[in-house]
KENUVEX-241215 format. One record per atom (N, C-alpha, C): z, x, y; atom name; residue number from 1. Coordinates in steps of 0.05 Angstrom, whole numbers, plus 5000, padded with zeros to 4 digits. Example, Ala and Ser with C-alpha at 12.3 -4.5 7.8 and 13.67 -1.06 7.14 Angstrom:
% KENUVEX-241215
    pz    px    py   a    k
  5156  5264  4886   N    1
  5156  5246  4910  CA    1
  5156  5264  4934   C    1
  5142  5257  4955   N    2
  5143  5273  4979  CA    2
  5157  5258  5001   C    2
//
This chain:
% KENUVEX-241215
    pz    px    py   a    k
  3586  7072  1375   N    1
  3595  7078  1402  CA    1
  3600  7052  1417   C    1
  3618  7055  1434   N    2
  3627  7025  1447  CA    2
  3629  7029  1481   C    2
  3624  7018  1488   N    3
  3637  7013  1513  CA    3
  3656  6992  1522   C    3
  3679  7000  1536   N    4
  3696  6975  1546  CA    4
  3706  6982  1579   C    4
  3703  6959  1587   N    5
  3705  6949  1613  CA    5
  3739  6936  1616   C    5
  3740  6921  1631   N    6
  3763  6906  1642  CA    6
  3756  6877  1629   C    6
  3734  6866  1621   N    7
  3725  6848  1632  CA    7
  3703  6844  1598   C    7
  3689  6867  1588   N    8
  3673  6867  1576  CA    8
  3676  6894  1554   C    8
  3652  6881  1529   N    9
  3649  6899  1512  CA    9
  3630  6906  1488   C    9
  3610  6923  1493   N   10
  3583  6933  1497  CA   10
  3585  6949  1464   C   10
  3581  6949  1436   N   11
  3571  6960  1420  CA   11
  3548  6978  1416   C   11
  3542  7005  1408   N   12
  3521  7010  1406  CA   12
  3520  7025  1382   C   12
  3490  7039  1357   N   13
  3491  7045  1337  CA   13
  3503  7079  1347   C   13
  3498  7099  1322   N   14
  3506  7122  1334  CA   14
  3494  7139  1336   C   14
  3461  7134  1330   N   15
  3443  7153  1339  CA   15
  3422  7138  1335   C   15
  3397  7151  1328   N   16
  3363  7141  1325  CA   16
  3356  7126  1354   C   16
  3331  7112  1342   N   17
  3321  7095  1376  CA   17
  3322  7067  1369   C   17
  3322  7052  1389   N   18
  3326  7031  1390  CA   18
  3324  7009  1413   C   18
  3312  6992  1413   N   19
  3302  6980  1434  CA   19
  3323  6955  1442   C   19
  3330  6951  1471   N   20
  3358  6946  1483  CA   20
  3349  6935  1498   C   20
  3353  6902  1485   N   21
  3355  6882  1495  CA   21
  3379  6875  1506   C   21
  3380  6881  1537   N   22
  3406  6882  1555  CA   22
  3401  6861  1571   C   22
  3385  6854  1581   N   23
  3381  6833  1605  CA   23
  3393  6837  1624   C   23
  3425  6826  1637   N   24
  3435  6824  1653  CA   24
  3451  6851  1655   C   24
  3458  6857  1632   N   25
  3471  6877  1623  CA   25
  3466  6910  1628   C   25
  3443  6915  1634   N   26
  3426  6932  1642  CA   26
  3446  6956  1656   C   26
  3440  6939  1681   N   27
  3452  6956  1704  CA   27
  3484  6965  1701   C   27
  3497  6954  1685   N   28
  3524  6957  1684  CA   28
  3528  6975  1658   C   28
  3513  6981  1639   N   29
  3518  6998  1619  CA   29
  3500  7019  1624   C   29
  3484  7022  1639   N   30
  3466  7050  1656  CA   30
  3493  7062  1673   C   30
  3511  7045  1692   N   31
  3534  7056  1703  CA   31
  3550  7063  1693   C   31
  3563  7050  1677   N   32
  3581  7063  1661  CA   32
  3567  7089  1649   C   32
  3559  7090  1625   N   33
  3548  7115  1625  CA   33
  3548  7140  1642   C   33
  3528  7124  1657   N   34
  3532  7147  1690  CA   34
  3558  7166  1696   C   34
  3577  7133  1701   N   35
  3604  7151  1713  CA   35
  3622  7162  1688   C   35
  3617  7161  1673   N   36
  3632  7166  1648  CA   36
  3633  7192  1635   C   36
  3600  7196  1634   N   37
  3588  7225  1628  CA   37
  3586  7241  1644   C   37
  3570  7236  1666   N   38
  3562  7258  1693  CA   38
  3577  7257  1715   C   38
  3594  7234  1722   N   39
  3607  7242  1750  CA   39
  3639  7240  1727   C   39
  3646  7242  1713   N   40
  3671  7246  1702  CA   40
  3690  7230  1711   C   40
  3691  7204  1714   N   41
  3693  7179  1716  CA   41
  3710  7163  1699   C   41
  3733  7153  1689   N   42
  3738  7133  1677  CA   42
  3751  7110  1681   C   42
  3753  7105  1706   N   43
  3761  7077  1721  CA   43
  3748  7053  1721   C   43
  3720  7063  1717   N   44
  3702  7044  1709  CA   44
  3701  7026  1690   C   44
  3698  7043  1663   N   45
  3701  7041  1636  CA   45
  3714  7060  1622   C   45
  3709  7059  1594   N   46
  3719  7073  1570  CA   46
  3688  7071  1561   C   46
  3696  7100  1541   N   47
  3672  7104  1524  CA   47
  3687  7115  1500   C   47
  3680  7100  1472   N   48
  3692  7096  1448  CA   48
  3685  7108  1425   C   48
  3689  7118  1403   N   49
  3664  7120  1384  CA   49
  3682  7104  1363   C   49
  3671  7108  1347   N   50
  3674  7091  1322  CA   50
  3699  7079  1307   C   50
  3713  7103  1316   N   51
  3741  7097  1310  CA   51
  3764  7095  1335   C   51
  3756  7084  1350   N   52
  3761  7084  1377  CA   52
  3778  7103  1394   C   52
  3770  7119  1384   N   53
  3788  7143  1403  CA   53
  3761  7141  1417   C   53
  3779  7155  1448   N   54
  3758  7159  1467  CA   54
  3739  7181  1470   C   54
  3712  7180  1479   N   55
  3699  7207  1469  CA   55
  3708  7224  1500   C   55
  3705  7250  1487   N   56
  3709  7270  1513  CA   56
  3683  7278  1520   C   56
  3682  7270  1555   N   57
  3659  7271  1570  CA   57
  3644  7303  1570   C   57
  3659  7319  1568   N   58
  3652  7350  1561  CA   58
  3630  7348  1534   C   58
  3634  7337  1517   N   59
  3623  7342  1488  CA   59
  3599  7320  1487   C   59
  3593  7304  1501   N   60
  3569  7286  1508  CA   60
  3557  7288  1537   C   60
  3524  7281  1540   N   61
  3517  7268  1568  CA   61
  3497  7253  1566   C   61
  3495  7235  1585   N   62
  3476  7214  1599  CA   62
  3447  7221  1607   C   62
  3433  7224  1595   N   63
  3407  7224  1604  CA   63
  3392  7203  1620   C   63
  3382  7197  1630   N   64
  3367  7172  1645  CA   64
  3351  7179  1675   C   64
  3327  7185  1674   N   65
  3320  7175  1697  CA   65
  3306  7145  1706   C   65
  3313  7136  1726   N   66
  3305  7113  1732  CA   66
  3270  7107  1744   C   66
  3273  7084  1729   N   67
  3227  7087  1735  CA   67
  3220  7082  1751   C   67
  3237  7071  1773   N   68
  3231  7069  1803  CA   68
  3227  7093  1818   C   68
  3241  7118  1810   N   69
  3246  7144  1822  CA   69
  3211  7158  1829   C   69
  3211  7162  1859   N   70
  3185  7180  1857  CA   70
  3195  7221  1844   C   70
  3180  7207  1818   N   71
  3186  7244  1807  CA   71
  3173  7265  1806   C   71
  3140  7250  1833   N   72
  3135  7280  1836  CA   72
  3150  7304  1848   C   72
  3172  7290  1864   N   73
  3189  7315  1869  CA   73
  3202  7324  1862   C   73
  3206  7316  1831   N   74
  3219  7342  1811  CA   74
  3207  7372  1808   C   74
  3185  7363  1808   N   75
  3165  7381  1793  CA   75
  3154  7406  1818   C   75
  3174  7403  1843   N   76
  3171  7432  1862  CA   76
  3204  7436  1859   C   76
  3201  7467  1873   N   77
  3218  7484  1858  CA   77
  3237  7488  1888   C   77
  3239  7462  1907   N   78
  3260  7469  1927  CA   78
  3286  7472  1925   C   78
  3299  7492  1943   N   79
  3329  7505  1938  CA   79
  3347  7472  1926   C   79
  3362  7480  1901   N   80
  3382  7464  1898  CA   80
  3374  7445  1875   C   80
  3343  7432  1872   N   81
  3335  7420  1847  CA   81
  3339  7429  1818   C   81
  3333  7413  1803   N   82
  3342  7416  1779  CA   82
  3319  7445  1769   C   82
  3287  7438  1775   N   83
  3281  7461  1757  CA   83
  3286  7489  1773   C   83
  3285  7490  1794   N   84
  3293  7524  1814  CA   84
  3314  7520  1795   C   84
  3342  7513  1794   N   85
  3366  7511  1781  CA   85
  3361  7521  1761   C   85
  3351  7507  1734   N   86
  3347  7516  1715  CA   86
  3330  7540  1700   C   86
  3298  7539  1720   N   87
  3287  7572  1719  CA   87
  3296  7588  1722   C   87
  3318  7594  1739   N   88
  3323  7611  1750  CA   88
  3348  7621  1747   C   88
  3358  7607  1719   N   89
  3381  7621  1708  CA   89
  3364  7631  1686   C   89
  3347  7617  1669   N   90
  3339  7627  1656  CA   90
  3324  7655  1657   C   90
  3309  7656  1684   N   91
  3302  7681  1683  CA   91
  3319  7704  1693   C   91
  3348  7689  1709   N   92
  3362  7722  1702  CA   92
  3381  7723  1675   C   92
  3379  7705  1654   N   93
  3391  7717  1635  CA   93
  3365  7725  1611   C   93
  3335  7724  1620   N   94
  3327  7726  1598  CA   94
  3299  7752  1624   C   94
  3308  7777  1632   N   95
  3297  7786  1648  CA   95
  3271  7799  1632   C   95
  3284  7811  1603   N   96
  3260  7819  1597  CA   96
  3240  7806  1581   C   96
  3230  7776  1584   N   97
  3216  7760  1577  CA   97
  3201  7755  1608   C   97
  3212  7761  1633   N   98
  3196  7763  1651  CA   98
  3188  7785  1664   C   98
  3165  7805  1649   N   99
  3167  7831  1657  CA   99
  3150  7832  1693   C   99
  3147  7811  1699   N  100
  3137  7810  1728  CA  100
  3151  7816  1754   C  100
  3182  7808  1740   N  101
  3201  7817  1763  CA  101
  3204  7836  1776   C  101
  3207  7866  1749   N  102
  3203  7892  1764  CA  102
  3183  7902  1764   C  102
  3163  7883  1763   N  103
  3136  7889  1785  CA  103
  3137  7879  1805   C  103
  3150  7863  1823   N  104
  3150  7855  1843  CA  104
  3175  7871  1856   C  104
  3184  7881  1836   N  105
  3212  7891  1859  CA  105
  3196  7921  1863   C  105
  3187  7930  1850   N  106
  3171  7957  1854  CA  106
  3150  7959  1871   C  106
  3139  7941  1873   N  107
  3120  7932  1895  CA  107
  3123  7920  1928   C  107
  3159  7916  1925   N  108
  3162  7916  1951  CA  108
  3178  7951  1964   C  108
  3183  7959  1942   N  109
  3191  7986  1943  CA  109
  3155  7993  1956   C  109
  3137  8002  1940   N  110
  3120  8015  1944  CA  110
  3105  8001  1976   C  110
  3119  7973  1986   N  111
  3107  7958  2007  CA  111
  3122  7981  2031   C  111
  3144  7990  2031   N  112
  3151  8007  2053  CA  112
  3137  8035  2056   C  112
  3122  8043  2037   N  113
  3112  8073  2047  CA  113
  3084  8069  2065   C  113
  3070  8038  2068   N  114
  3050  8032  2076  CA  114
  3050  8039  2107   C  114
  3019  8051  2105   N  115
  3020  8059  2150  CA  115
  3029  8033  2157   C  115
  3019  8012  2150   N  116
  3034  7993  2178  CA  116
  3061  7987  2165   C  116
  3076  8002  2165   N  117
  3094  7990  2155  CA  117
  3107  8021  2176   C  117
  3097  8047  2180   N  118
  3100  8069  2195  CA  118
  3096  8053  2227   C  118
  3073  8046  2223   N  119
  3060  8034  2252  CA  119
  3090  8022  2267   C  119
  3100  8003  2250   N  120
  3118  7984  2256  CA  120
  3143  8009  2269   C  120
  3151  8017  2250   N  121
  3169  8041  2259  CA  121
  3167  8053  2289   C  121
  3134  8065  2292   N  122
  3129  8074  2317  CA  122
  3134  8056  2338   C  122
  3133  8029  2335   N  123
  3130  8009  2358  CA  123
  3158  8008  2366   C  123
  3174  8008  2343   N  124
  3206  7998  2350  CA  124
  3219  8018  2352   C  124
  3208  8045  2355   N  125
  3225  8071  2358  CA  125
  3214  8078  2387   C  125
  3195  8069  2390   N  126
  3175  8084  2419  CA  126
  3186  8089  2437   C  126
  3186  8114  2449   N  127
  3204  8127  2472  CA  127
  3234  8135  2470   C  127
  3250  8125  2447   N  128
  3279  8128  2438  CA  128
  3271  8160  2414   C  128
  3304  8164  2414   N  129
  3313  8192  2403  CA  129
  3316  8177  2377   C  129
  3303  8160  2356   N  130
  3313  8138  2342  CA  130
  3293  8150  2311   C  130
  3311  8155  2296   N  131
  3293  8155  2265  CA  131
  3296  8128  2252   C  131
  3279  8108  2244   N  132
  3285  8088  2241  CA  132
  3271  8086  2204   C  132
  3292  8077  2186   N  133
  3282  8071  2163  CA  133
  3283  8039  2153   C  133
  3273  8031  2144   N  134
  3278  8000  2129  CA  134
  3279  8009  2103   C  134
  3302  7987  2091   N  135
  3318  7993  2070  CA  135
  3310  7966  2048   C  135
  3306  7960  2027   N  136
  3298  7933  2015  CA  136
  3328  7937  1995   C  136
  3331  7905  1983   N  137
  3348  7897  1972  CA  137
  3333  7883  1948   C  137
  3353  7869  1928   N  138
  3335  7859  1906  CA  138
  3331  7826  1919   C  138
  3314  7815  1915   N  139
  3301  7790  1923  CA  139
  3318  7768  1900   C  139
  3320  7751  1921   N  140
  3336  7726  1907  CA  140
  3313  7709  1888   C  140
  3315  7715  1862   N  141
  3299  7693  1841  CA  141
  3297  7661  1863   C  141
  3314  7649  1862   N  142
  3312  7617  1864  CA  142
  3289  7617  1894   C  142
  3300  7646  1917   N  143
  3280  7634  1932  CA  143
  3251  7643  1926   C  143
  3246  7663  1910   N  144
  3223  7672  1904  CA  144
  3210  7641  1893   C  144
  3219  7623  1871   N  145
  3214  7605  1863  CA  145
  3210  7576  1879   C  145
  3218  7574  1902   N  146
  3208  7564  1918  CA  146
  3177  7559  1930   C  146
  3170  7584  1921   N  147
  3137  7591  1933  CA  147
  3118  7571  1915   C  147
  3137  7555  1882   N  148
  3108  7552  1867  CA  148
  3117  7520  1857   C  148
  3107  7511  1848   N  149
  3102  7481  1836  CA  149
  3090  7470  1821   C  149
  3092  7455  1796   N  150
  3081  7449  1780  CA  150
  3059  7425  1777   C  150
  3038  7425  1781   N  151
  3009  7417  1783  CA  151
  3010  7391  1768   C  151
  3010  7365  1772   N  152
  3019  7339  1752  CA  152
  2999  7316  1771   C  152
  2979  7339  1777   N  153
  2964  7303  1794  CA  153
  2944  7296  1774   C  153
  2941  7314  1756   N  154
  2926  7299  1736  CA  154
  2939  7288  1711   C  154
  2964  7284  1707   N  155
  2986  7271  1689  CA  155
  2986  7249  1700   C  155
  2987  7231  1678   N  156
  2994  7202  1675  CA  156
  3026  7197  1683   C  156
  3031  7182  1690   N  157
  3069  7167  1698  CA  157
  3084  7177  1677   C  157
  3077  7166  1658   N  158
  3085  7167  1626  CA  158
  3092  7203  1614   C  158
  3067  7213  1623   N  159
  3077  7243  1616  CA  159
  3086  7256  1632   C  159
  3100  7255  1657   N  160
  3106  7262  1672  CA  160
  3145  7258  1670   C  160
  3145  7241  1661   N  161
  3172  7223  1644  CA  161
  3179  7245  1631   C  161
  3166  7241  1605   N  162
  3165  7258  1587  CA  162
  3168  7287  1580   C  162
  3156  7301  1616   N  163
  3156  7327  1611  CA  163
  3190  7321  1628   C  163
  3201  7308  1645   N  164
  3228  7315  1653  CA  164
  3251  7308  1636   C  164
  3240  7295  1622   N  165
  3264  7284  1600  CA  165
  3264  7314  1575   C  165
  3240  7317  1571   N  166
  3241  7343  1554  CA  166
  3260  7369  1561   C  166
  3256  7367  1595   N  167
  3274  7387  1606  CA  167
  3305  7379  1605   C  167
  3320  7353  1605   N  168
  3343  7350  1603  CA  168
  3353  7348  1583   C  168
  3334  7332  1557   N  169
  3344  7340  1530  CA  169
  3355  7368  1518   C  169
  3335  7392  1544   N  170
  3346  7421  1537  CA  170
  3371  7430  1548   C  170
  3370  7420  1573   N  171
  3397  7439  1583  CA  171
  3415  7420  1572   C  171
  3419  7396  1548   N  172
  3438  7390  1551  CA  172
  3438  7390  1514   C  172
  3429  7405  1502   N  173
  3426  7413  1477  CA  173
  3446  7418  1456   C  173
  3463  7422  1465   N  174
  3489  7428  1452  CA  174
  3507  7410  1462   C  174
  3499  7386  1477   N  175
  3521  7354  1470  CA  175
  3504  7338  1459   C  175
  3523  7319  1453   N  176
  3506  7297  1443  CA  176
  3500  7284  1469   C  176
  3470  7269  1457   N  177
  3459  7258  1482  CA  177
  3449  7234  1484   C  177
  3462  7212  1499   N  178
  3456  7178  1505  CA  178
  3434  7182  1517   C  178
  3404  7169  1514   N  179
  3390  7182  1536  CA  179
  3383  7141  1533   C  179
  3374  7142  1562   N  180
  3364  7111  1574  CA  180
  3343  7111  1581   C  180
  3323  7097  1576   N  181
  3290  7091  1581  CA  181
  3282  7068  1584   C  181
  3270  7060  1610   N  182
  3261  7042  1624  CA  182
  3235  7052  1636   C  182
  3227  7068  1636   N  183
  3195  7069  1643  CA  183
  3177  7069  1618   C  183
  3145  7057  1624   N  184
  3131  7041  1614  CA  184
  3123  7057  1582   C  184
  3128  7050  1565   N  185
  3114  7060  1531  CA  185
  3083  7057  1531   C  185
  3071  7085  1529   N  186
  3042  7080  1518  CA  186
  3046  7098  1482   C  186
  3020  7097  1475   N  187
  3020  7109  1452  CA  187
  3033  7133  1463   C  187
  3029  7152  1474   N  188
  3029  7179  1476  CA  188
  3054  7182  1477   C  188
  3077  7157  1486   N  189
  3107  7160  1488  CA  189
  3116  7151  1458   C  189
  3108  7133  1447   N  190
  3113  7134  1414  CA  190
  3116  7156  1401   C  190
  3089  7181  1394   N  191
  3078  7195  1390  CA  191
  3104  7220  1399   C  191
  3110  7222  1423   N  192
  3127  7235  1436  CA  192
  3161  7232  1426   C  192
  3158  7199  1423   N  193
  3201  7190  1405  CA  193
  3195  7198  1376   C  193
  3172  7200  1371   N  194
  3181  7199  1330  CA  194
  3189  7225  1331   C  194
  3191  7252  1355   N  195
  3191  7274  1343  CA  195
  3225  7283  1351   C  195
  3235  7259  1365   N  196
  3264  7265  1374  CA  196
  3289  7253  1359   C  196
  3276  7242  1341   N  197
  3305  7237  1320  CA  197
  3317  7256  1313   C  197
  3343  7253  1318   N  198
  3360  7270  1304  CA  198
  3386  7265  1310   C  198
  3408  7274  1290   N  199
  3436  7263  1287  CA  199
  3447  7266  1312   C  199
  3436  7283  1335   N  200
  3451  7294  1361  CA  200
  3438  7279  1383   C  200
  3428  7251  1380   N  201
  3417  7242  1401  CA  201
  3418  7212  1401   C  201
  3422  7192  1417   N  202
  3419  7168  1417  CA  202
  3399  7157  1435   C  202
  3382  7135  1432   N  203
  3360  7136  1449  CA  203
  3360  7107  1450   C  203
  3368  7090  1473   N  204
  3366  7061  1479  CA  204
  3329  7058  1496   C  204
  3321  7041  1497   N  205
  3288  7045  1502  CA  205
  3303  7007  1511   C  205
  3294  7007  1540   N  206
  3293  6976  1556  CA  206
  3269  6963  1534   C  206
  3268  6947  1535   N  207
  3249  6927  1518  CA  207
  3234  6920  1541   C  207
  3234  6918  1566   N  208
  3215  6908  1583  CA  208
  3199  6927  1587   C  208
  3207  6951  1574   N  209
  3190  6980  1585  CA  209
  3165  6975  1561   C  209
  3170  6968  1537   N  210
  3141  6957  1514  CA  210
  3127  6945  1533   C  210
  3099  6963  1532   N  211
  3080  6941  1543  CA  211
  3051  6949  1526   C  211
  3059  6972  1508   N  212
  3030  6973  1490  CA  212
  3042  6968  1460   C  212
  3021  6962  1441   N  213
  3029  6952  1416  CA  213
  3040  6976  1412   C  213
  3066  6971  1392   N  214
  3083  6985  1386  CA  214
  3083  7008  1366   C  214
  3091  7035  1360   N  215
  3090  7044  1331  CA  215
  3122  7049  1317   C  215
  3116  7050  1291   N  216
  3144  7048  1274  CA  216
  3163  7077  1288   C  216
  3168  7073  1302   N  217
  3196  7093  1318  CA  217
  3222  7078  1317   C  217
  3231  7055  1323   N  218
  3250  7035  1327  CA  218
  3268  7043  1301   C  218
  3285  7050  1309   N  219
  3301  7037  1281  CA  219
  3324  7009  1285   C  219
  3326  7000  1306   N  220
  3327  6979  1308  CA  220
  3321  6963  1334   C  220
  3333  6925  1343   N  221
  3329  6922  1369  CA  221
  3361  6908  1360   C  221
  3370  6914  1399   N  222
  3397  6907  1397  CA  222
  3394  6887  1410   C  222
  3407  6856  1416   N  223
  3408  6840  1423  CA  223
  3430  6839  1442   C  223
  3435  6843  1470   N  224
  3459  6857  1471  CA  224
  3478  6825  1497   C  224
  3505  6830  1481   N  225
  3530  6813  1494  CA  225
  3549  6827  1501   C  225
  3571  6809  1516   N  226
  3590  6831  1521  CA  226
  3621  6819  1502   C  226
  3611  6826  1473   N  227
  3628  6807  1455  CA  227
  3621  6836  1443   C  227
  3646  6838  1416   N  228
  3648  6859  1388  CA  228
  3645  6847  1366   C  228
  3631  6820  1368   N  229
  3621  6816  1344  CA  229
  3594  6823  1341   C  229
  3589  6826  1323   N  230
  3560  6837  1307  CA  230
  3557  6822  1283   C  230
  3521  6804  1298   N  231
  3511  6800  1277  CA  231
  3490  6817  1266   C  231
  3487  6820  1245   N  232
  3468  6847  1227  CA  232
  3447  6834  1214   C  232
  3422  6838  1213   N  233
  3396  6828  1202  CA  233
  3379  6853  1196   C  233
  3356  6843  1177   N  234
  3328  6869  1177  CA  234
  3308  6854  1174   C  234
  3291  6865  1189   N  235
  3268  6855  1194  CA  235
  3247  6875  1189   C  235
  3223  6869  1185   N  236
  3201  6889  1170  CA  236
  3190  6908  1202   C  236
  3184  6933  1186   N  237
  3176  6936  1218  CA  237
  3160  6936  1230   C  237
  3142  6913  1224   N  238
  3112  6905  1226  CA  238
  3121  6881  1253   C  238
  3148  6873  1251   N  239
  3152  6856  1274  CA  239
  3163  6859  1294   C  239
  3160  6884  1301   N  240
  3182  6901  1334  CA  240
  3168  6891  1356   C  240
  3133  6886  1350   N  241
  3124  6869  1374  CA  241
  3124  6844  1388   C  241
  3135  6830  1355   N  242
  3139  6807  1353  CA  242
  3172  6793  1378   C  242
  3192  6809  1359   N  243
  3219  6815  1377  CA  243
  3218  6819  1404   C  243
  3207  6838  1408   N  244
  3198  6852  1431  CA  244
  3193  6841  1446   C  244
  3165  6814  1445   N  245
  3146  6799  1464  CA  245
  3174  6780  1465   C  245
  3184  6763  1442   N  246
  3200  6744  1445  CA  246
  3227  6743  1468   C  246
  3232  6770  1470   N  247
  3253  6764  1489  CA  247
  3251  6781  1515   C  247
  3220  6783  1521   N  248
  3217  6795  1538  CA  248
  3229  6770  1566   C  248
  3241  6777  1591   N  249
  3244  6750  1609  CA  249
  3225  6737  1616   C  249
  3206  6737  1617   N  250
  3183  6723  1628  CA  250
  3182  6698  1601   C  250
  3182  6704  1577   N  251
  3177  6684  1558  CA  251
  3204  6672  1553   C  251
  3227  6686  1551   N  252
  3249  6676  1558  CA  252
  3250  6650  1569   C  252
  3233  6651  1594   N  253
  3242  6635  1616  CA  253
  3213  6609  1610   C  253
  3208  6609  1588   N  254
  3182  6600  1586  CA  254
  3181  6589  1556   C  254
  3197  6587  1538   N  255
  3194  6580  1519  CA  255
  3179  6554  1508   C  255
  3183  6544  1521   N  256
  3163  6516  1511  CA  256
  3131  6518  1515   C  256
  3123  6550  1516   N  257
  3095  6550  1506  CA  257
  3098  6566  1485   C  257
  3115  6570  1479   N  258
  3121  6585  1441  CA  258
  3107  6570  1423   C  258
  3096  6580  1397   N  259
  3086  6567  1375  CA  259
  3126  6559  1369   C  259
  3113  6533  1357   N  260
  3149  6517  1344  CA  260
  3154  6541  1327   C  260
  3136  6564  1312   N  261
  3151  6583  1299  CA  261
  3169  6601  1311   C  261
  3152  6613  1325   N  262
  3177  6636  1343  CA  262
  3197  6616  1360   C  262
  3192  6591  1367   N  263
  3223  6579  1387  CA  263
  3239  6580  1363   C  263
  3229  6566  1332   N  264
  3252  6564  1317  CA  264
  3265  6587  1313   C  264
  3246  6621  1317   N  265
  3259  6648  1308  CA  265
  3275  6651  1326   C  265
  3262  6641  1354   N  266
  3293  6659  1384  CA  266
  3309  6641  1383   C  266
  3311  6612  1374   N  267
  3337  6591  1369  CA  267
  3359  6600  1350   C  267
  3345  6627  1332   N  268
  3367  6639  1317  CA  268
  3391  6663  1336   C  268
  3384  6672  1359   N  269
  3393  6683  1367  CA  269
  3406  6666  1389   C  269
  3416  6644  1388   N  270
  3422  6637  1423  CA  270
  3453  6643  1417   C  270
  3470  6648  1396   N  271
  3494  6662  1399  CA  271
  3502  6681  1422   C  271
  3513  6675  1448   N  272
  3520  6684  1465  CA  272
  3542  6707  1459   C  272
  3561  6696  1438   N  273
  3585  6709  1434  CA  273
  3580  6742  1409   C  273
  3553  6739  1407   N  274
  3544  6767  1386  CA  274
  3535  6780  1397   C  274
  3535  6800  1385   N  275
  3514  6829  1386  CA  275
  3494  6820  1367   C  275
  3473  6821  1369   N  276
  3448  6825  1346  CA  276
  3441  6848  1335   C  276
  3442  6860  1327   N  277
  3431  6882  1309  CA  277
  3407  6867  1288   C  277
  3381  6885  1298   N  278
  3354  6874  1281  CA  278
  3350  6899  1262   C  278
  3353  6903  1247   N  279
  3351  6931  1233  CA  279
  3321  6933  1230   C  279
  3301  6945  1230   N  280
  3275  6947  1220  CA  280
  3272  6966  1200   C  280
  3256  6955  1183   N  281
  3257  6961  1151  CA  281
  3229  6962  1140   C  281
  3216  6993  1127   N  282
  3202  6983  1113  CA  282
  3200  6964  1080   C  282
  3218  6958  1081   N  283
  3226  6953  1061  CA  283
  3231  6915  1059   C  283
  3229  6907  1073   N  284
  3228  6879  1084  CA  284
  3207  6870  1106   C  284
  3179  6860  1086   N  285
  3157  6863  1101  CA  285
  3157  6836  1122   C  285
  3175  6814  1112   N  286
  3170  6787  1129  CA  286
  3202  6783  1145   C  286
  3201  6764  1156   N  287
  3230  6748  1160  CA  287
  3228  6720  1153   C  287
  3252  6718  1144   N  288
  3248  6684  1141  CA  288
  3278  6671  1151   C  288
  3280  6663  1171   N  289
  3309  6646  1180  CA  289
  3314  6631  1193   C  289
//
């Protein structure tokens, strides 16, 4: 998959996970994306696949929430949000998996034969020639769903991610899906990517978002330019932490407290004009270059 700009041009593999070393690059291939997939967009960029025809924004989308975002307010069900939205088609196309409904609609039926519900009648008919009935209608799902909210003060950041990303990987199940991750990796998010491989998904993971030792999920790290050359390597995958720490910005910007081993390893990459592709391999337990 490719992206091209006016200006620039962004390679990427065509599925599995992979940790995306973007740096500057970041913000401008999160946009593209963006406008490309979800706001239907192509003035921005182009989005490519392999054989460079352009992909049609119908048959793919953009996943990404951003880790700055406060998301406990996903997780209530006010008019217009994603989950009222999404419950609440689901439950009128899947009615009899919620057999609660026509208990509630029967129960506002049976709410009008109630005396105060007569009482009320008497008050607003009092002294008039007036037979007065109240009539009920069927109740709107989305606002009924308004009333409730999903309980996450005892969830960690991390699973909280996790449970919203789970929800957009669904409704968008039948495209293929770029999804972007920049909030923080604990085990339980490892644990959580080994179970999402699959041919219908691409998964870029920020490298600044590693901040616990890593587990074998990666199938590679991208080194990322705005050039179409590609250089290709494998590395064991005993060293994703290694990669990982090395080009995190902070050491970046700090290299001359490196052991002379790893400056001589990131001196391999100062090719401005490449893509890096690190392939991780069990099969290649060391590096040597």
């Amino acid at each position: 998959m490719k992206i091209k700009t006016d200006n620039d041009f962004f390679i990427f593999p065509d599925r599995g996970i992979h940790l995306l070393i973007a740096e500057e690059y970041a913000g401008q291939i999160i946009e593209c994306f963006s406008l490309y997939f979800n706001q239907k967009k192509k003035t921005k960029c182009m989005i490519l696949d392999q054989d460079n025809e352009m992909i049609d924004f119908k048959e793919a989308s953009f996943i990404y929430i951003n880790k700055d975002e406060q998301i406990d307010q996903w997780f209530e069900f006010k008019p217009k949000t994603l989950l009222n939205n999404e419950f609440s088609e689901l439950m009128l196309k899947n009615e009899k998996m919620f057999g609660s409904l026509q208990m509630i609609r029967d129960d506002m039926k049976e709410l009008l034969t109630d005396q105060g519900v007569y009482e009320l009648y008497r008050i607003l008919g009092k002294d008039l020639p007036v037979h007065l009935k109240m009539q009920s209608s069927n109740f709107d799902i989305p606002k009924l769903l308004q009333m409730f909210s999903i309980d996450v003060e005892d969830l960690t950041v991390s699973k909280k991610f996790m449970i919203l990303y789970n929800l957009l990987l669904f409704i968008n199940r039948d495209k293929f899906r770029i999804v972007y991750m920049d909030f923080e990796l604990d085990h339980d998010v490892y644990r959580w990517l080994s179970k999402k491989k699959d041919n219908n998904t691409l998964i870029l993971i920020d490298n600044e978002s590693v901040i616990a030792e890593s587990e074998p999920v990666f199938d590679s790290a991208i080194i990322m330019s705005n050039s179409n050359h590609i250089q290709e390597m494998e590395i064991g995958l005993e060293q994703v932490d290694l990669i990982s720490y090395l080009f995190h910005p902070v050491v970046r910007k700090n290299t001359r407290f490196l052991t002379e081993k790893n400056y001589n390893l990131l001196r391999n990459f100062d090719d401005e004009k490449s893509t890096f592709f690190i392939n991780f391999t069990a099969d290649n337990p060391s590096i040597s270059l």
